[in-house]
C-alpha positions as CSV (number, residue, x, y, z in Angstrom):
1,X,114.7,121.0,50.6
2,X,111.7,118.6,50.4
3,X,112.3,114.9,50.4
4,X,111.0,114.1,46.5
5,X,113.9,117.1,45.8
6,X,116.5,115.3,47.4
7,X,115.2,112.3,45.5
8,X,115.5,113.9,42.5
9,X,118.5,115.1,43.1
10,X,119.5,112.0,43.9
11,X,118.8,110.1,40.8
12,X,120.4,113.0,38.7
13,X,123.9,112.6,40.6
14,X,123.5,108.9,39.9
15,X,122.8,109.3,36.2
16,X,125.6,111.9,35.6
17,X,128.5,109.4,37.2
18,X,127.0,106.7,35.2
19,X,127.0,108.8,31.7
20,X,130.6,109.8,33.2
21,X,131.9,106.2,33.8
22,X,130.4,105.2,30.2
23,X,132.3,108.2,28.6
24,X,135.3,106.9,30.7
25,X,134.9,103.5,29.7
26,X,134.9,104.4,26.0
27,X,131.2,103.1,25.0
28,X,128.6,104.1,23.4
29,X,124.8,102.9,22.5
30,X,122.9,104.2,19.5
31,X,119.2,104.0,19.3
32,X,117.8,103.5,15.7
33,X,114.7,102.6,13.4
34,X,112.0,103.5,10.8
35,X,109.1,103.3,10.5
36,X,107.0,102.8,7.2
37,X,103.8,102.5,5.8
38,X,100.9,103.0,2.8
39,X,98.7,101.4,0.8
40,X,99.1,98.3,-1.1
41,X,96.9,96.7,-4.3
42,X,97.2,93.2,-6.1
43,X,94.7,91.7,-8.5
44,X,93.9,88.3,-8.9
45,X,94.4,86.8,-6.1
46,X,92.8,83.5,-5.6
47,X,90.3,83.0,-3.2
48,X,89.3,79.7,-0.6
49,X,85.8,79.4,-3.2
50,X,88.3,78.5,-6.2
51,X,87.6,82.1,-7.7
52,X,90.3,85.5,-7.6
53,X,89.5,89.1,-6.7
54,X,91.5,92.3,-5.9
55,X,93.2,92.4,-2.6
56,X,93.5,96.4,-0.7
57,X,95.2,96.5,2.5
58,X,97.2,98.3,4.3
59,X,101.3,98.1,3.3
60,X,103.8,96.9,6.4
61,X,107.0,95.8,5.1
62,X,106.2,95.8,1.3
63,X,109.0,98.6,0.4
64,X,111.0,98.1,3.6
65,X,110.5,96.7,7.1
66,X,109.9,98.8,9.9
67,X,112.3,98.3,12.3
68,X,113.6,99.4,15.5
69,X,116.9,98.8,16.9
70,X,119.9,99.0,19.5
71,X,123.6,99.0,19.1
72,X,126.8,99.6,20.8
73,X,130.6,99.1,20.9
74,X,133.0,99.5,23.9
75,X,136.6,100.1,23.4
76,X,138.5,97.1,25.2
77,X,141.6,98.3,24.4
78,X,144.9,97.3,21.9
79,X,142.3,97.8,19.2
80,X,139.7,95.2,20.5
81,X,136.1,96.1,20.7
82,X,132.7,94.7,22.7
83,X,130.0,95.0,20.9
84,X,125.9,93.8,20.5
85,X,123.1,94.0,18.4
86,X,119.3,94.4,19.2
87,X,117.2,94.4,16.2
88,X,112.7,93.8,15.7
89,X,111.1,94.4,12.6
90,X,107.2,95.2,12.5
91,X,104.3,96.0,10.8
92,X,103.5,99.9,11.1
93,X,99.9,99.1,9.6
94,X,99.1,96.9,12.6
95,X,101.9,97.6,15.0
96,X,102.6,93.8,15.2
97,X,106.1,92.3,15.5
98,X,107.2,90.2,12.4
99,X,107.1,87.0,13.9
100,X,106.5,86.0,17.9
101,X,110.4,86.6,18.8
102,X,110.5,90.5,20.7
103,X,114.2,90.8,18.6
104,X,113.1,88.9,15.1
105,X,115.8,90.5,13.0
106,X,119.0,90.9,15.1
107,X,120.2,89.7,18.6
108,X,123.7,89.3,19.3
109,X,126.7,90.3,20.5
110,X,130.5,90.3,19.9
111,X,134.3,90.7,19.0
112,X,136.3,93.3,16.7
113,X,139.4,94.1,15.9
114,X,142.1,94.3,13.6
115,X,141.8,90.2,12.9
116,X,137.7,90.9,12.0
117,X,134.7,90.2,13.7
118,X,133.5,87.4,15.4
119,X,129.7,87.4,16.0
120,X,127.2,85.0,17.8
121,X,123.4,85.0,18.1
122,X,120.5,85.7,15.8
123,X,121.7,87.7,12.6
124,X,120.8,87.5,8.9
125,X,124.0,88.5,7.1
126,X,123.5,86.5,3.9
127,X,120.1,88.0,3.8
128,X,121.8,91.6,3.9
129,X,124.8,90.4,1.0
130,X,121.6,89.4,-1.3
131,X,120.4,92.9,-0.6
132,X,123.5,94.9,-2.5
133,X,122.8,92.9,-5.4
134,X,118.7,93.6,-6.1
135,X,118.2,97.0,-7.7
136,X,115.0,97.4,-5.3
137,X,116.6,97.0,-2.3
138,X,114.9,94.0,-1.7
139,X,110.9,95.2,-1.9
140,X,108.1,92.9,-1.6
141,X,108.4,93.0,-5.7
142,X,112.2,92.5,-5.9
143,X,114.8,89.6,-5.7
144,X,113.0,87.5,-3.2
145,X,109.8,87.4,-5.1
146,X,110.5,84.5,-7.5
147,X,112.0,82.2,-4.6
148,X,109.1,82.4,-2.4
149,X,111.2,84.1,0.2
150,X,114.1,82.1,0.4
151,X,116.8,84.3,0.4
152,X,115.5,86.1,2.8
153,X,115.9,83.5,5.8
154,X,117.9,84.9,8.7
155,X,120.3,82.8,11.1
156,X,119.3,81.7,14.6
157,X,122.0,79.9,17.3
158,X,124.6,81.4,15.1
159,X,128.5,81.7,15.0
160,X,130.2,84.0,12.1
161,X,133.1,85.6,11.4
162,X,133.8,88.0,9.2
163,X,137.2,89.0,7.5
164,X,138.4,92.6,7.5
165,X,138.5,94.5,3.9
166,X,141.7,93.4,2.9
167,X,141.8,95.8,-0.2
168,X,138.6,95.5,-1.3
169,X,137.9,92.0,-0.5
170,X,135.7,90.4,2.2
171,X,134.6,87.1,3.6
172,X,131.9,85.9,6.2
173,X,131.3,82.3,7.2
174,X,129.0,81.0,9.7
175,X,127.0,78.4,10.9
176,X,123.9,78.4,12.5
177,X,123.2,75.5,14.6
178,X,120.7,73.0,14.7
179,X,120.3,72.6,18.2
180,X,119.1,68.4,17.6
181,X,120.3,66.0,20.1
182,X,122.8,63.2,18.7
183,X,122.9,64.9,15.2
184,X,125.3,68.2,13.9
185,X,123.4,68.2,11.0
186,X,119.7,68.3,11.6
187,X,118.0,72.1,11.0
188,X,121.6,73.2,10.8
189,X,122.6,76.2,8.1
190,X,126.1,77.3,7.0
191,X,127.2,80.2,4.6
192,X,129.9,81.8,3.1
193,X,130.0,85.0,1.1
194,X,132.8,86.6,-0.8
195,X,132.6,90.5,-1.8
196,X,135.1,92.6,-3.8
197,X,134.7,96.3,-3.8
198,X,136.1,98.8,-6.0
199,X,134.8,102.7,-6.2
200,X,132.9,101.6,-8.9
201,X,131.3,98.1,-9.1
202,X,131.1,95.5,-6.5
203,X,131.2,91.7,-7.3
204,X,129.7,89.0,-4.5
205,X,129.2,85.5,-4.3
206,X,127.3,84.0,-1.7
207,X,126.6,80.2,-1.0
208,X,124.4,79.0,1.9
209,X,122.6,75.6,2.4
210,X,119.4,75.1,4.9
211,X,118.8,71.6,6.4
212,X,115.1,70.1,7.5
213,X,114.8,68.7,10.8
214,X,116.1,65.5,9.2
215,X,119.4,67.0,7.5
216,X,118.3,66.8,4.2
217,X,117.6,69.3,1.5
218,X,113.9,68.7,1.1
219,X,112.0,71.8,0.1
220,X,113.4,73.8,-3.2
221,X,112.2,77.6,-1.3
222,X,112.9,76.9,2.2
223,X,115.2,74.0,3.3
224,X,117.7,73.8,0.4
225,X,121.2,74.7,-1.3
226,X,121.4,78.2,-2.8
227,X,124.0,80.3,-4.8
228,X,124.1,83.7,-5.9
229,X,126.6,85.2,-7.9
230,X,126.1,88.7,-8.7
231,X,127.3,92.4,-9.2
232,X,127.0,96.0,-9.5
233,X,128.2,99.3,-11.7
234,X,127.9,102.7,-11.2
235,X,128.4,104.9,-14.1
236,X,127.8,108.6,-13.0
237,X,124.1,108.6,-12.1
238,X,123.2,105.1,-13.1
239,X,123.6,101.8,-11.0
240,X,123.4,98.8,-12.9
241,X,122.3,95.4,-11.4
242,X,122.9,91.9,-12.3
243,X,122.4,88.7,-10.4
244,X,122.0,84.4,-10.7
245,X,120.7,82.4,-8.2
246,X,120.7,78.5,-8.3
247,X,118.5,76.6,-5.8
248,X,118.7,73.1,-5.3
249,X,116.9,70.1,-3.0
250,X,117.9,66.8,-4.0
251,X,115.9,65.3,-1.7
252,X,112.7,66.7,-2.2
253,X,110.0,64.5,-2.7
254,X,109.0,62.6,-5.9
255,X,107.6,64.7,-8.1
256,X,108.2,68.0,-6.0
257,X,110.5,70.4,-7.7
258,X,114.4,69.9,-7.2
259,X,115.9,73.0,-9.0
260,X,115.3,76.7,-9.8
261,X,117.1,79.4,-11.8
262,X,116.5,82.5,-11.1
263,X,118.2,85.8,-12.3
264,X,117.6,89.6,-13.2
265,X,118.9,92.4,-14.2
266,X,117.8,96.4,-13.2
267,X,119.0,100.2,-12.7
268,X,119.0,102.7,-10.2
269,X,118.9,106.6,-12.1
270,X,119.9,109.4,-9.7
271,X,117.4,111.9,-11.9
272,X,117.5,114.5,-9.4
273,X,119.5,114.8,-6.0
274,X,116.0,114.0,-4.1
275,X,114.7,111.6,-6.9
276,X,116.1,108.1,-7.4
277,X,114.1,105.9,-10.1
278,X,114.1,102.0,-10.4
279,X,113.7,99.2,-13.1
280,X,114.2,95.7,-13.0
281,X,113.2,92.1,-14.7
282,X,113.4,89.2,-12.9
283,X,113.1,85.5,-14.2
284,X,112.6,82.5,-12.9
285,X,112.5,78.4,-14.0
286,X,112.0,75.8,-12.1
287,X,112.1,71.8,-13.2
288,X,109.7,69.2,-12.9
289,X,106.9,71.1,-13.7
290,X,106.8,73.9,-11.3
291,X,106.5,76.1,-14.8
292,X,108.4,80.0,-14.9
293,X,107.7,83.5,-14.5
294,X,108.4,86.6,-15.4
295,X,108.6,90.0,-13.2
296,X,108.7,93.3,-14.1
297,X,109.4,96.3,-11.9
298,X,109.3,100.4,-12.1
299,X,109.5,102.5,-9.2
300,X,110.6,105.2,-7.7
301,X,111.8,106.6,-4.2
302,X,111.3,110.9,-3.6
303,X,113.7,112.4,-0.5
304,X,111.7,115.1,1.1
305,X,115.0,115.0,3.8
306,X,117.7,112.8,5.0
307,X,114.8,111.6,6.9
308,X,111.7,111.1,5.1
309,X,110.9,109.9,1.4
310,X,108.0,109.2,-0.2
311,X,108.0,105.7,-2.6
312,X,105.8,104.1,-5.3
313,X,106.3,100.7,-6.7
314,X,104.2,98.6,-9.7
315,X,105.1,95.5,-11.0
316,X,103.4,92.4,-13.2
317,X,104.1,88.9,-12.9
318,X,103.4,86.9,-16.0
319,X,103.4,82.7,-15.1
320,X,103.2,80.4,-17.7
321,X,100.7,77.4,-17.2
322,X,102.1,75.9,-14.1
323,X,103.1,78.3,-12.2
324,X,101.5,80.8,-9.3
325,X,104.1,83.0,-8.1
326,X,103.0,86.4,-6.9
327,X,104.1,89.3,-8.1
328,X,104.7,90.5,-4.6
329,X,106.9,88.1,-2.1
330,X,103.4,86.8,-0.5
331,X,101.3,83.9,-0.2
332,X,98.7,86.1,-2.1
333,X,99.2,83.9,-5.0
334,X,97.0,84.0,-8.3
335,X,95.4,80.5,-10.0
336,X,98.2,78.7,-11.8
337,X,98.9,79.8,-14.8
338,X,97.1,83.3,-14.5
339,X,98.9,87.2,-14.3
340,X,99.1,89.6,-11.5
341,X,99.3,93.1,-11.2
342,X,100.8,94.9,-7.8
343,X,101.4,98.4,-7.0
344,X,102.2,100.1,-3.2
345,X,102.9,103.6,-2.2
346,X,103.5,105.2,1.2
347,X,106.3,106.9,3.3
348,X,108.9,105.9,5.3
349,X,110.8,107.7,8.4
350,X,114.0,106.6,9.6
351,X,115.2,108.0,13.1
């Protein structure tokens, strides 16, 4: 026997007692992710030179992130669990992370057992709640569009716990902390979010408030106090959608906007087992002059396997003379006052 067969040899023994010692132990790591990507079209789109043009690139993230991920358990005994969470979103079209952080989306680790879960790291759970409630599953032209991305934020330096279903109902609160010497308050974001389940609607209400570096509430779509209250009702192959979301930032500068309503309504139709269509309308109004919008929404997702689908999405946004929101959740934003059109259509794997 030569010496790189007795290496290899070697090495094998070594990985079969630890896979043996794992099994023994009770654990077990899943590796997961997607990966998707297409084309993607808007129109109107205002350029540095004070003019607009059409804007073709390549689509990332517009009908879903790509994402890969890591996750385990270990059974602890007396029905208590270990468990973590390794999560990176990117951008198939590029293959760039979403951000600079290696795990952008999730990184933490944790607690389970009969009493809940108890959770600390990087997470975004209220994100994920807001996702049950938009018909598109929270595309580029979806629920986050009309709020500049705000319910979208995720939770660093974070502590949560979350109830177990207690006959349909649920609860998480957390706080995610601001890391600012001498002040609890400064960059500092808490949530709570309430869910009741039922076989055949689902009724949430999530509240979450994001401090500036300051503690104050000081920028209406990105440091500020937000509430949704929403739900959902399945009746045979349709899923209806409703949703109203409040923003608020008192202490926004003079002038600046201080309040936004936003809410929609859409429908998922199971037409075929493969073939699931969408619709949606969205509406926003924000004070002080920041004007209002409309969004429309049709789409549709196509299973070729439990795997694969193909999607196509189109949508308008119609502002009225103040506004510039885009009809996709970009900075690609049209003149004030003018319409947009965007469309994207690619294919997604999930593994």
């Amino acid at each position: 026997m030569t010496r790189r067969t007795i290496r290899l040899a070697g090495v094998a023994a070594l990985c079969g007692a630890a896979a043996t010692a794992t099994a023994a132990q009770g654990s077990n790591v899943t590796l997961y992710g997607r990966v998707v990507a297409g084309v993607d079209v808007q129109t109107n789109v205002q350029t540095t030179d004070g003019g607009s043009g059409t804007l073709w690139r390549g689509a990332d993230n517009q009908w879903g992130t790509s994402m890969f991920g890591l996750q385990g358990t270990e059974d602890l005994g007396g029905g208590l669990k270990g468990l973590f969470h390794l999560e990176s979103g990117f951008g198939a079209a590029k293959g760039k992370t979403n951000g600079d952080a290696l795990f952008n989306r999730r990184a933490y680790i944790g607690l389970q057992g009969g009493w809940g879960k108890l959770t600390m790291g990087k997470n975004q759970p209220i994100a994920d709640a807001l996702w049950a409630l938009d018909p598109t599953g929270q595309q580029f032209i979806g629920s986050a569009t009309l709020v500049r991305g705000r319910n979208w934020q995720g939770h660093d330096n974070m502590v949560a716990y979350e109830t177990p279903n207690l006959g349909g109902f649920s609860a998480l609160a957390l706080t995610s902390l601001g890391e600012q010497p001498g002040s609890a308050s400064k960059l500092r974001k808490d949530a709570l979010s309430l869910t009741y389940t039922a076989p055949a609607f689902e009724l949430r209400a999530i509240y979450d408030v994001a401090r500036d570096a300051n503690g104050k509430y000081s920028d209406l779509f990105n440091t500020s106090k937000e509430l949704t209250l929403g739900g959902t009702l399945s009746i045979r192959d349709f899923k209806l959608f409703a949703g109203y979301e409040n923003l608020s930032a008192p202490d926004s500068p003079a002038g600046a906007p201080t309040k936004a309503n936003h809410f929609w309504l859409g429908a998922n139709y199971q037409l075929t087992p493969a073939l699931t269509l969408i619709g949606a309308f969205y509406r926003v109004m924000v004070n002080r002059g920041g004007g209002n919008a409309n969004l429309y929404m049709l789409g549709a997702n196509y299973n070729l396997s439990k795997r694969t689908l193909l999607y196509a999405s189109v949508g308008t946004v119609q502002n009225s003379a103040n506004a510039n929101f885009s009809v996709e959740a970009t900075n690609n934003n049209p003149a004030p006052g003018r319409n947009q059109l965007g469309a994207y259509t690619g294919i997604a794997h999930s593994f």
